[in-house]
C-alpha positions in Angstrom: -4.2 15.8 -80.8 -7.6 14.4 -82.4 -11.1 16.0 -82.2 -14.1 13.7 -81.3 -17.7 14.8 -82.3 -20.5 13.2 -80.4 -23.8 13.2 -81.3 -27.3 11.8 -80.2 -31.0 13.1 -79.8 -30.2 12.1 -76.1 -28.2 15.1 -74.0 -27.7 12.9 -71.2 -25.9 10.5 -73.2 -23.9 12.8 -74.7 -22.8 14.9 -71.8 -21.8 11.5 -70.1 -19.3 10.4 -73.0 -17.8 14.1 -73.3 -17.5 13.7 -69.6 -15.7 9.8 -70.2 -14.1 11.1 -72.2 -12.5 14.0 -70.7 -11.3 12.3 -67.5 -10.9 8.2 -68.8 -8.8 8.7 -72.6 -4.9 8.4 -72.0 -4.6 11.5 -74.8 -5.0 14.8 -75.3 -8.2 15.0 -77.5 -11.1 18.1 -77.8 -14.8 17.0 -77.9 -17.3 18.8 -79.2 -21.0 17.3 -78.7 -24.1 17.6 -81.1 -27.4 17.2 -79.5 -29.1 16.1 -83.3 -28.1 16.0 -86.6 -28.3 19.7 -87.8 -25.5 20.5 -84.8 -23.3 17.9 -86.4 -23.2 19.1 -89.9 -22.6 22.4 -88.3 -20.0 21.5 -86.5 -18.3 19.2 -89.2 -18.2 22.3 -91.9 -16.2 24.2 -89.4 -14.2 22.2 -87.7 -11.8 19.4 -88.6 -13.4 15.7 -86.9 -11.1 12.6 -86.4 -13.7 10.7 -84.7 -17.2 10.5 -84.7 -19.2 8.8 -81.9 -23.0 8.7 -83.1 -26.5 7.0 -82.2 -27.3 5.0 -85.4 -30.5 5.9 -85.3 -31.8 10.0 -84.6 -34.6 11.7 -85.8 -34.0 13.6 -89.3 -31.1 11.6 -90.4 -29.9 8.2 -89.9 -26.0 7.2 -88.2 -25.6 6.1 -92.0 -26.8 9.2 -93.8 -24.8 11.0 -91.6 -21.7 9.0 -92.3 -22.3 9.7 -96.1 -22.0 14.0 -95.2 -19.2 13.0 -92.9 -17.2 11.4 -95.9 -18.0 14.4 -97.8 -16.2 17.0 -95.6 -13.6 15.0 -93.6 -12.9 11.7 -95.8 -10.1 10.7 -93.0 -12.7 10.6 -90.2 -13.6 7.4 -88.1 -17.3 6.3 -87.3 -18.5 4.6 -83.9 -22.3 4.6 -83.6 -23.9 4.0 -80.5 -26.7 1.3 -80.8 -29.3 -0.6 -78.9 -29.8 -4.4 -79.2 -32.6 -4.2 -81.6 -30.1 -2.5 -84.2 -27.2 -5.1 -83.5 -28.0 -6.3 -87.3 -27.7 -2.4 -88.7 -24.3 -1.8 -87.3 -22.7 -5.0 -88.2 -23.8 -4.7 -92.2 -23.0 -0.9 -92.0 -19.4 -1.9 -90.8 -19.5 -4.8 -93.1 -19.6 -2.0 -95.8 -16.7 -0.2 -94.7 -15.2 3.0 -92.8 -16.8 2.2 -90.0 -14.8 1.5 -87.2 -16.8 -0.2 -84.8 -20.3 -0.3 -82.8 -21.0 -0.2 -79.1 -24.2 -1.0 -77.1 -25.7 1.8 -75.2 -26.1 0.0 -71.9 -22.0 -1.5 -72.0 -19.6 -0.6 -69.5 -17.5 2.9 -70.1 -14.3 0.5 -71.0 -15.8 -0.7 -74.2 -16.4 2.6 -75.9 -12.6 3.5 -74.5 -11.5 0.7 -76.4 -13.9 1.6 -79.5 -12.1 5.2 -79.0 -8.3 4.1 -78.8 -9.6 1.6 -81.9 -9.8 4.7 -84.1 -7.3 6.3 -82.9 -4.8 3.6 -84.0 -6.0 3.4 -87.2 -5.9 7.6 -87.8 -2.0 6.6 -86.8 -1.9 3.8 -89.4 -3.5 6.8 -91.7 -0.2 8.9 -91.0 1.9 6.5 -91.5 1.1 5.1 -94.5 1.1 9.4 -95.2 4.5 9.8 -94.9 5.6 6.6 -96.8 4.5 8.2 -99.8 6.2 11.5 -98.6 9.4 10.0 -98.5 8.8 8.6 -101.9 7.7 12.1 -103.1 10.2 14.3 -101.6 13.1 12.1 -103.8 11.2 13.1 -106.8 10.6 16.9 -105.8 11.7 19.8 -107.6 11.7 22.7 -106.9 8.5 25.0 -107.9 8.3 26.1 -111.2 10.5 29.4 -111.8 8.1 31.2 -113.7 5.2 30.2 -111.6 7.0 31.6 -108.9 8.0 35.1 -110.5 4.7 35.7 -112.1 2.8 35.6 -108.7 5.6 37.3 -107.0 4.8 40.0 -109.5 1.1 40.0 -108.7 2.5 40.8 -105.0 4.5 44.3 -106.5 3.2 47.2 -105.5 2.4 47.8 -109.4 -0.1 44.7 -110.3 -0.7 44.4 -114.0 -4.6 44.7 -115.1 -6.8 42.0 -114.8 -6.1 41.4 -119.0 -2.7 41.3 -118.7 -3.0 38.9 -115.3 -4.6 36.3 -117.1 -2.4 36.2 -120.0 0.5 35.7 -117.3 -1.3 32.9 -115.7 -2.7 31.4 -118.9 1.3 31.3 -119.8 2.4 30.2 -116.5 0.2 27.4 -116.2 -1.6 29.1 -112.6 -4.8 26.9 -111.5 -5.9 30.2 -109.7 -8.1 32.7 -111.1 -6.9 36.1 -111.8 -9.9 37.8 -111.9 -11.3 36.3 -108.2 -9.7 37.0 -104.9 -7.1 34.9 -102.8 -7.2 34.0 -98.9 -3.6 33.9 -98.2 -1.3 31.6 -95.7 1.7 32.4 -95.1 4.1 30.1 -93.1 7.4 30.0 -91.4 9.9 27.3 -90.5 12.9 28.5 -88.0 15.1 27.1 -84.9 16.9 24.7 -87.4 18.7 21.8 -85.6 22.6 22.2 -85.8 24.7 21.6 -89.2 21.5 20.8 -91.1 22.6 21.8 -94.9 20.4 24.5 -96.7 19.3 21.3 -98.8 17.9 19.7 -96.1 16.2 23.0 -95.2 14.8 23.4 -98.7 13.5 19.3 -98.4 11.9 20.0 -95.5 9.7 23.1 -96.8 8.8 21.0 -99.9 7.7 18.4 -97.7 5.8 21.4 -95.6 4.1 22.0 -99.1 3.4 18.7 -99.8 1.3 17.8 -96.8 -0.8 21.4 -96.6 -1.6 20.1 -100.6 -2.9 16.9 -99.3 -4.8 18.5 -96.9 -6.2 21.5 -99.2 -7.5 20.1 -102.1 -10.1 18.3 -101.6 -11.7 22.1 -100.3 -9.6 24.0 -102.7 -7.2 25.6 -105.6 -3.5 26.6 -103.8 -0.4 27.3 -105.4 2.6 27.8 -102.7 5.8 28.7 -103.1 9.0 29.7 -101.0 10.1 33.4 -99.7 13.3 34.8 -98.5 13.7 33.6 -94.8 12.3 30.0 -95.0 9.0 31.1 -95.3 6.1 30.0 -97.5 3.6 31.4 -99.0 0.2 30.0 -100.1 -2.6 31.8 -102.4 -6.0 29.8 -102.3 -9.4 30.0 -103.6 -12.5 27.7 -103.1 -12.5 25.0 -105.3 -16.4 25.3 -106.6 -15.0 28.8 -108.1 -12.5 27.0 -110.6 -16.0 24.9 -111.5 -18.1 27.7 -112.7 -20.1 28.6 -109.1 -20.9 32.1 -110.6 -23.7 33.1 -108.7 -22.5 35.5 -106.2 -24.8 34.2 -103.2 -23.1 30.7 -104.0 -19.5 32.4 -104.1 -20.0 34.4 -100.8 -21.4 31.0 -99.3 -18.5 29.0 -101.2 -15.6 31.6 -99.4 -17.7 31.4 -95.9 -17.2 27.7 -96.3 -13.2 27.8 -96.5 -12.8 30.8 -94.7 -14.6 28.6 -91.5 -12.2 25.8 -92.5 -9.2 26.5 -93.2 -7.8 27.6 -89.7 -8.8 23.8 -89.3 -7.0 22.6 -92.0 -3.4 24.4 -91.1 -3.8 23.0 -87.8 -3.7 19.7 -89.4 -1.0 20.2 -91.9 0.6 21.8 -88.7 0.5 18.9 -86.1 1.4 16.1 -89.1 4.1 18.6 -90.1 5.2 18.4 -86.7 4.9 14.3 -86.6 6.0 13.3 -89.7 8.8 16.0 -90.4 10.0 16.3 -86.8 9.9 20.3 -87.1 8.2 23.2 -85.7 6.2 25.4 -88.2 3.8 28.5 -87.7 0.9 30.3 -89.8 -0.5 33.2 -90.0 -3.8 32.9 -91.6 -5.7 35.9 -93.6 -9.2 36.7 -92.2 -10.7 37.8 -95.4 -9.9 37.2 -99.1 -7.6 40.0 -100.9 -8.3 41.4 -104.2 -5.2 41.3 -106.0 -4.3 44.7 -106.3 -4.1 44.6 -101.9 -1.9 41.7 -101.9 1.4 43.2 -102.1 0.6 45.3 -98.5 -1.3 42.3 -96.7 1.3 40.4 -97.3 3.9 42.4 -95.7 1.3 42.9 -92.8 0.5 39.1 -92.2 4.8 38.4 -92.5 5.4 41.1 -89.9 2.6 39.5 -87.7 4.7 35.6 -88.4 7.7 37.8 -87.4 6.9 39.1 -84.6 4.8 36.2 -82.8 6.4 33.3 -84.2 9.9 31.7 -83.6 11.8 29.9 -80.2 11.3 26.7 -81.9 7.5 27.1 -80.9 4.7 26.5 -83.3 2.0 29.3 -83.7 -1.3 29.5 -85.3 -2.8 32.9 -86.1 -5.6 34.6 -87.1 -4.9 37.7 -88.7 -6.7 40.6 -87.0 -7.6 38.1 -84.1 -6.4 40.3 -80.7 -8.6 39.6 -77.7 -8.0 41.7 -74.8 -6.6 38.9 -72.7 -4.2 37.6 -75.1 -0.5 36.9 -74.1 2.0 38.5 -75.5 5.1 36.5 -74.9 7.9 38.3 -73.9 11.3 38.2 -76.0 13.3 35.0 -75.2 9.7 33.4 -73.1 11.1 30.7 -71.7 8.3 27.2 -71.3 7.6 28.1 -67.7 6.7 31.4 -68.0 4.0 30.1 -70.5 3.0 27.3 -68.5 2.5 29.4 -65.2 0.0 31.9 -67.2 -1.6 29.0 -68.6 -2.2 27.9 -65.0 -3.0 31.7 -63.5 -5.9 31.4 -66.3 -7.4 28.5 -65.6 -7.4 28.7 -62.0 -8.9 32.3 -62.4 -11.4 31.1 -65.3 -12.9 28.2 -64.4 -16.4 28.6 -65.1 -15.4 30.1 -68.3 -13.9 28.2 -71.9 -10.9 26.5 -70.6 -10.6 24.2 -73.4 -7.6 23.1 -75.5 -8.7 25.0 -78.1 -9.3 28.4 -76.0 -6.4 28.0 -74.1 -4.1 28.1 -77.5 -6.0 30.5 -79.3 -5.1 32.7 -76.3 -1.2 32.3 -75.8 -1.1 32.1 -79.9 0.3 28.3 -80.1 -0.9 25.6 -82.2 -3.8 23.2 -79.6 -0.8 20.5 -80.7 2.1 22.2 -79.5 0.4 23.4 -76.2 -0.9 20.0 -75.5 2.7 18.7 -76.1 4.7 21.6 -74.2 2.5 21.4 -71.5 3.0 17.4 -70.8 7.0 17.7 -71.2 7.0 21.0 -68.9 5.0 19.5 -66.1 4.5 16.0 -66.7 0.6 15.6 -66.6 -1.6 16.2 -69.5 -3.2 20.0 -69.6 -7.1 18.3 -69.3 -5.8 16.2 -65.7 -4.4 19.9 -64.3 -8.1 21.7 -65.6 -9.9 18.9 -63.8 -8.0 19.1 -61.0 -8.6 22.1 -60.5 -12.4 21.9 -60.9 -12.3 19.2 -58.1 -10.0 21.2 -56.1 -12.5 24.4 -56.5 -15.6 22.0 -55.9 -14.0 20.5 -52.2 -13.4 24.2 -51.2 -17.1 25.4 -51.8 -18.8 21.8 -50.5 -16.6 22.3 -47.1 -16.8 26.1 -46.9 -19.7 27.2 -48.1 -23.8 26.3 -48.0 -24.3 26.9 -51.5 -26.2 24.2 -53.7 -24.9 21.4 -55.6 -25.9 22.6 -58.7 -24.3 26.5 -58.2 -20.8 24.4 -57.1 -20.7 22.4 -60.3 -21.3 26.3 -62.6 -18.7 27.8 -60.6 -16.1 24.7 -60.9 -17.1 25.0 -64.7 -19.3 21.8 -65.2 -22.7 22.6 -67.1 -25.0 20.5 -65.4 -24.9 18.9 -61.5 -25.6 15.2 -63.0 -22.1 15.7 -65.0 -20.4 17.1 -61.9 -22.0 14.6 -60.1 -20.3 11.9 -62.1 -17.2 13.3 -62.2 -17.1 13.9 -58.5 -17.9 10.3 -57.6 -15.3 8.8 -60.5 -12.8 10.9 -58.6 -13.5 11.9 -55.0 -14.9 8.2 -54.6 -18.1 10.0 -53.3 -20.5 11.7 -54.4 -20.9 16.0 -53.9 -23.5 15.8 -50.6 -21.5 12.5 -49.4 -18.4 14.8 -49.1 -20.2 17.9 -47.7 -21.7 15.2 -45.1 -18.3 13.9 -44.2 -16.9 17.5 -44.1 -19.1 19.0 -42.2 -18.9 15.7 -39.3 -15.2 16.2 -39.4 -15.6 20.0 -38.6 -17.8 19.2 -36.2 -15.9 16.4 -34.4 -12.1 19.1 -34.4 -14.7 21.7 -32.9 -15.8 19.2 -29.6 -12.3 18.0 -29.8 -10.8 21.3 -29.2 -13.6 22.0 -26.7 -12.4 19.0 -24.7 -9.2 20.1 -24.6 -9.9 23.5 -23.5 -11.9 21.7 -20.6 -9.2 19.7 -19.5 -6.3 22.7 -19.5 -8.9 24.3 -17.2 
């Protein structure tokens, strides 16, 4: 699943290509949209972007500057800009210059920017691909993790940590990039439901491999060290990365620990789905809320494994945010079969609809991965998860235009579009009318089954 940002200075616009978007792309995608430049980088530094769709030109920052922040915090991303014809000359040098993907008029038909989509998206896949050549080529030179790495963090873990002296004389000795005398946001992951006579070398492979790709991911933002537990499970220690550089000010620590803390449920969702892609196998995380001090990691550990244990497993991938329990959350019963899941997923939505109904809600709520839902969903049913939501919507829409007098604009917040113009659209692209042409129509044909029924009353008489 990729994420698409959009972002211009003009809400119509954007609203119209979430909407495109939504209802025209083949995959499963989540859009977020960014009404100016200050919402982008907002939304860049906490979520992970694949794509970016943005005007070229915006008050405050130009498409280019922008590209330059984008680079900084998600080097992998893709660039469309939007232009006009008076900029035709900007986009072609600024692709010219590379990492751009491509540039699209703002007046050209809704296929065009499809295509501009779908353009990224293939080369993201050419991305992974070329990712796990080199992971074949580094999992035959793998060993496994240093030994005395391993047992000096493991004793960091015991219920009787050394002091801090003694815990950077270990690591000093050890060779450990993290800093004993900071704290550590930990990950812990799990990968289960192996497939039938796999040998425990192929098991151990495929957890290095697991390692390998969350390293890719994590350090550009930060210093990890991972290693394997008892149970195929592994277990990551991480700190940000400006610490290890001397950021010693404490308002630029908190902010530097804010930063990952906001990004790293991002970033295991990544090494997730490519673990998933590349490796062919399920794996789950359970993600710390808050850095530990080292003399609590020994007890938050056991508590974020008994939280993997107990949520995780069935060959189903899990992402979880420790001390994350909203009141509506599913709690899967003990051998859930895909149905049962998929039928509360639908219950939800149906029940929901003017609420968050996204990908990304939906997943958080039933504990799964937005890639594995997406996935389970389509091979369960057969359609993808956003066609059922916006079937719905439509199906909620006809039933208030034909049985009620309410306005268009109080159908389109209950049916869970945010303004009538984009309900309006999406009507028309589906319904081939618009809202008050189907009311119209509805309203005749009750009208013409009423006199018909009078007239046969009349005749029985």
């Amino acid at each position: 699943m990729y994420r698409i940002l959009i972002v211009d200075d003009e809400p119509f616009i954007v609203n119209n290509i979430y909407q495109l978007l939504a209802e025209g792309s083949q995959r499963e995608l989540e859009a977020y949209r960014a009404y100016n430049v200050f919402e982008a980088l907002d939304c860049l530094a906490h979520n992970r972007i694949d794509v970016v769709i943005s005007d070229i030109r915006m008050p405050g920052m130009s498409g280019m500057e922008l590209y330059e922040r984008i680079l900084h915090n998600w080097p992998m991303c893709k660039v469309i800009f939007l232009t006009g014809f008076n900029e035709f000359d900007y986009a072609r040098k600024a692709i010219r210059m590379g990492g751009v993907i491509d540039y699209v008029l703002k007046n050209e038909d809704d296929d065009v920017l499809l295509a501009a989509v779908e353009k990224a998206f293939a080369e993201l896949d050419k991305v992974e691909e070329l990712m796990n050549q080199e992971l074949q080529a580094k999992a035959k030179l793998q060993r496994a993790i240093p030994a005395l790495q391993k047992s000096t963090l493991l004793e960091m873990v015991a219920e009787q940590a050394p002091s801090p002296q003694a815990r950077a004389r270990k690591f000093v000795e050890a060779d450990i990039p993290i800093l004993p005398d900071k704290p550590v946001l930990l990950v812990i992951g799990s990968m289960e439901s192996w497939r039938e006579g796999m040998s425990e070398s192929e098991r151990l492979l495929l957890l290095y491999a697991c390692q390998n790709i969350a390293a890719e991911y994590l350090i550009p933002t930060c210093v990890q060290l991972s290693f394997t537990l008892e149970g195929y499970k592994i277990l990551w220690f991480i700190q940000p990365r400006a610490l290890a550089a001397g950021a010693a000010e404490d308002d630029l620590e908190q902010r530097e620990w804010q930063h990952l803390k906001t990004r790293v449920y991002s970033i295991m969702e990544t090494v997730q789905q490519t673990c998933t892609n590349l490796l062919k196998h399920p794996v789950s995380f359970v993600i710390a809320r808050e850095p530990y001090e080292w003399e609590q990691i020994g007890n938050r550990m056991k508590l974020l494994t008994d939280v993997l244990d107990r949520l995780a497993g069935n060959g189903q991938e899990m992402l979880i945010q420790d001390s994350d329990q909203p009141s509506s959350t599913y709690e899967p019963p003990e051998g859930e079969h895909a149905e049962q899941l998929i039928l509360f997923i639908q219950h939800y939505i149906t029940t929901h609809l003017a609420e968050d109904v996204s990908l990304t809600a939906l997943a958080a709520l039933v504990h799964h991965s937005p890639t594995y839902l997406s996935r389970l969903y389509r091979r369960t049913t057969g359609v993808m998860l956003s066609d059922y939501i916006t079937q719905e919507r439509m199906k909620k829409a006809r039933v208030l235009l034909e049985e009620t007098g309410m306005k268009i604009q109080e159908v389109a917040a209950i049916a869970g579009y945010e303004g009538a113009s984009q309900f309006n659209r999406s009507f028309k692209r589906l319904n081939q009318m618009t809202p008050q042409e189907y009311r119209e129509r509805s309203i005749l044909e009750r009208e013409y089954k009423r006199a018909t029924n009078v007239k046969k009353d009349k005749d029985r008489r």
